[in-house]
C-alpha positions in Angstrom: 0.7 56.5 3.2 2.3 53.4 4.2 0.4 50.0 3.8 1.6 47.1 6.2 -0.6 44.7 6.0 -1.1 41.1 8.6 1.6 38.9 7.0 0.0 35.4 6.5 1.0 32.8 9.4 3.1 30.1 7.6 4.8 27.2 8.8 8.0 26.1 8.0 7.3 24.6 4.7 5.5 28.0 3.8 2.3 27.0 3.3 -0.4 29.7 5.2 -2.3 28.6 8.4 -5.4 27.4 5.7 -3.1 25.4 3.7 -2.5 23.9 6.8 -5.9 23.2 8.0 -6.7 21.9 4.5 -3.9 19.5 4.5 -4.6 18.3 7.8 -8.3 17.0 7.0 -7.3 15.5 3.8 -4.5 13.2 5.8 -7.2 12.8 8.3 -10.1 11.7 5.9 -7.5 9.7 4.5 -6.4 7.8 8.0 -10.5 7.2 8.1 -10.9 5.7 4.6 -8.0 3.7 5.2 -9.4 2.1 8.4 -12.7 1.4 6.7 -11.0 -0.4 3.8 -9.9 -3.0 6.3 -13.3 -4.4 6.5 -13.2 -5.2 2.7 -10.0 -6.4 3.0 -10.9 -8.5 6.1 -13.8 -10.5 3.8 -12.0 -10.8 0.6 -9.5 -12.6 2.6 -11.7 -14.9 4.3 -13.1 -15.9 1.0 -10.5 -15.9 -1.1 -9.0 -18.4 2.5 -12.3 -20.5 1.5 -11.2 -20.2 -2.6 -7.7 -20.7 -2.4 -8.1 -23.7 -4.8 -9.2 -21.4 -7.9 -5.9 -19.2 -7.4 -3.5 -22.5 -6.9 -5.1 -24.4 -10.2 -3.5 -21.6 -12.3 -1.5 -18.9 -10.2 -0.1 -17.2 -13.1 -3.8 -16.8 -15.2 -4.6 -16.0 -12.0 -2.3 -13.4 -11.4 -2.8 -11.5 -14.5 -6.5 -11.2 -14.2 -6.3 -10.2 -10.8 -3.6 -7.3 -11.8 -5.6 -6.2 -14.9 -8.7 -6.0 -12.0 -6.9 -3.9 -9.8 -5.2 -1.4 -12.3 -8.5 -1.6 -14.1 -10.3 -0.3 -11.0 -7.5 2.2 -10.0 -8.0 4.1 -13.7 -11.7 3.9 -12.4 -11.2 4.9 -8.4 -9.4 8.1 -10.2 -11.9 9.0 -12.6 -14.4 8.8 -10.0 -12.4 10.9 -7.2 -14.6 13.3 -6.3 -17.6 11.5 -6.1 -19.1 8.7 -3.2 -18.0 6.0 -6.3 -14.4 6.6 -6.1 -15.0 5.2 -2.4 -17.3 2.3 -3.5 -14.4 1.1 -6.1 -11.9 1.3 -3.4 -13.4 -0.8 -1.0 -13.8 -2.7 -3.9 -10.7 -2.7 -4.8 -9.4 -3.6 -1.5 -11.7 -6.3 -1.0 -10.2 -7.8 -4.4 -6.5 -7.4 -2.9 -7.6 -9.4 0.2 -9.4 -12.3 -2.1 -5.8 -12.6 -3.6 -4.3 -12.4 0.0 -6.4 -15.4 1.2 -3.8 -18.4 -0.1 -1.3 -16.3 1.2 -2.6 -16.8 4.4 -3.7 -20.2 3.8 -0.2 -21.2 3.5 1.0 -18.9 6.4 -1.7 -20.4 8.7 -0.8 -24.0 8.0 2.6 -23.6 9.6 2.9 -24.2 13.4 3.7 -20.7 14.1 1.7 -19.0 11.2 -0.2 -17.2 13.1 2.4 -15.7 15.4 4.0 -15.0 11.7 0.9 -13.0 10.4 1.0 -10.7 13.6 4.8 -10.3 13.5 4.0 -9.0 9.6 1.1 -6.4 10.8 3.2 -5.8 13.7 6.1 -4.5 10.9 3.7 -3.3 8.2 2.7 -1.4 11.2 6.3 0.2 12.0 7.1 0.8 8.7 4.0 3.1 8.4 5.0 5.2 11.6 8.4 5.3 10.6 8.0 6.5 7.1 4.9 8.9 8.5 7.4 10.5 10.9 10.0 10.8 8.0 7.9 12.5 5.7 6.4 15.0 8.6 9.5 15.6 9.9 11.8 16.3 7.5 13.1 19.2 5.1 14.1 16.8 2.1 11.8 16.8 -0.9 10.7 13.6 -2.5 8.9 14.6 -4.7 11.5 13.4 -7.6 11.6 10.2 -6.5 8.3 9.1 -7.9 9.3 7.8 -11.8 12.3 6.1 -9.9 9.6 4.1 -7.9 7.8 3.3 -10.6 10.4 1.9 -12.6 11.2 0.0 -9.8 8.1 -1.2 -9.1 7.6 -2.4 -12.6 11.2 -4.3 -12.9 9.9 -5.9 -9.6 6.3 -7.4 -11.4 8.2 -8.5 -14.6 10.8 -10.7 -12.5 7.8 -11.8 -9.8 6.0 -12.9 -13.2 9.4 -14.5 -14.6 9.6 -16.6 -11.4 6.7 -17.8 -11.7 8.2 -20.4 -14.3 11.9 -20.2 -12.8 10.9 -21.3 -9.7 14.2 -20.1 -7.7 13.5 -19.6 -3.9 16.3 -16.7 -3.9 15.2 -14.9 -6.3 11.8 -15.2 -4.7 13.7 -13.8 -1.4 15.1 -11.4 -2.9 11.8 -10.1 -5.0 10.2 -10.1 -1.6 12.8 -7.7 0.4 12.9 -5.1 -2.7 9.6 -4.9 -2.8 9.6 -4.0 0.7 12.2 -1.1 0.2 10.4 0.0 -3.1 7.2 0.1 -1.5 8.1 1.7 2.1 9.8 4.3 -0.4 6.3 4.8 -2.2 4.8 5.1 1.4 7.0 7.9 2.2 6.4 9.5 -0.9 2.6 9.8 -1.2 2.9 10.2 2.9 4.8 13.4 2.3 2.9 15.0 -1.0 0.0 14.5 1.1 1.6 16.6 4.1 2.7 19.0 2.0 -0.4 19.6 -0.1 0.7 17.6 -3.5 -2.3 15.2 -3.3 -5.5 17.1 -2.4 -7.9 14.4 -2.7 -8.2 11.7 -0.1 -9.5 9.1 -2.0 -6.5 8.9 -4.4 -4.4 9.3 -1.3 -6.1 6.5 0.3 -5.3 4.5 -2.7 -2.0 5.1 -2.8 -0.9 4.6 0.5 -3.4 1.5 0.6 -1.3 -0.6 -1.9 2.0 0.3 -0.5 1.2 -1.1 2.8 -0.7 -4.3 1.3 2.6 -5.1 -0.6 4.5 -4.4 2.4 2.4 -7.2 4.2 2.3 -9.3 2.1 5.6 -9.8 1.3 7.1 -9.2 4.6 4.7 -12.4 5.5 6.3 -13.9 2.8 9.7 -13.7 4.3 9.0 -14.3 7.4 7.5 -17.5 6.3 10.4 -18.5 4.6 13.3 -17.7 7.0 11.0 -18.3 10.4 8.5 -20.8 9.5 7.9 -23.9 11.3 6.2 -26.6 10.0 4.4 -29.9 12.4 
């Protein structure tokens, strides 16, 4: 006697119909966290906008406590993943990111156009995040292997951010700015597609992940723009 048993329904990535459906509610619950951690982001900004003078006094101290915060609170977010804590550090964490985001804006908002300049950065944080969703939903190419290349990258980029600190070279600065777009729309493709495909299970760390790509992205998109488009009273 012959067995022929219901062949699973997979897609064309393989994965079975409740591979699928399980994917699908992590990127979801990870589109929700990353709406709510907006809010966070929102007030951190506005005081860190009220504050700015604490950052400017000393913007390299500054800089390293505020990095040894946030990596400090990452190491935390993922030992706390699976638990209603991972989300309280997150929004945490994202109201930290926005303190440091408020000078930012300070300087951004004193131009004459700095407004217009904020909401031409959303605008493109924005596009990036569709494009590089659509990229990673879309396509057959794995990226998986591109995620120690990234973070290389991404550590090359901190050491010569912290280096110009002291040098002081608008180019560089420029320069800085753009690769850290590319490295970081990269990274957004990256954890956009392991989530797609089932790599990261956990919504938290996804929202984590996909969190800091796009805050780099703004903020150093409104960089540029500030520099190359900026008009000044």
């Amino acid at each position: 006697m012959q067995l022929n048993p219901q062949p699973v329904q997979t897609n064309t990535f393989g994965r079975s119909a409740g591979q699928v459906a399980a994917q699908n509610r992590v990127l979801r619950n990870t589109y929700m966290l990353l709406a709510l951690t907006m809010v966070p982001t929102f007030i951190g900004a506005m005081i860190g906008m009220q504050t700015a003078g604490i950052v400017m006094a000393s913007p390299f101290i500054s800089s390293i406590v505020a990095l040894a915060v946030v990596i400090g609170l990452q190491y935390a977010i993922a030992a706390n993943r699976n638990s209603w804590v991972g989300v309280a550090l997150l929004l945490l964490m994202t109201g930290v990111l926005g303190w440091w985001l408020g000078p930012l804006l300070n300087v951004a908002l004193s131009l004459s156009n700095g407004m217009q300049l904020v909401g031409y950065a959303a605008v493109g944080t924005g596009v990036i995040f569709f494009a590089m969703g659509t990229i990673a939903a879309t396509t057959k190419r794995d990226f998986s292997g591109m995620g120690k290349f990234l973070f290389v990258g991404m550590i090359a980029l901190l050491i010569a951010m912290f280096a110009n600190m002291f040098l002081q070279i608008p180019a560089l600065a420029l320069t800085i700015s753009t690769l850290v777009i590319v490295v970081f729309s990269l990274f957004l493709l990256y954890d956009l597609q392991r989530i797609i495909r089932g790599g990261e299970t956990n919504y938290i760390m996804a929202t984590t992940g996909v969190y800091l790509s796009l805050f780099n992205i703004f903020a150093n998109l409104l960089h540029l723009l500030m520099a190359l488009a900026g008009e000044r009273d």
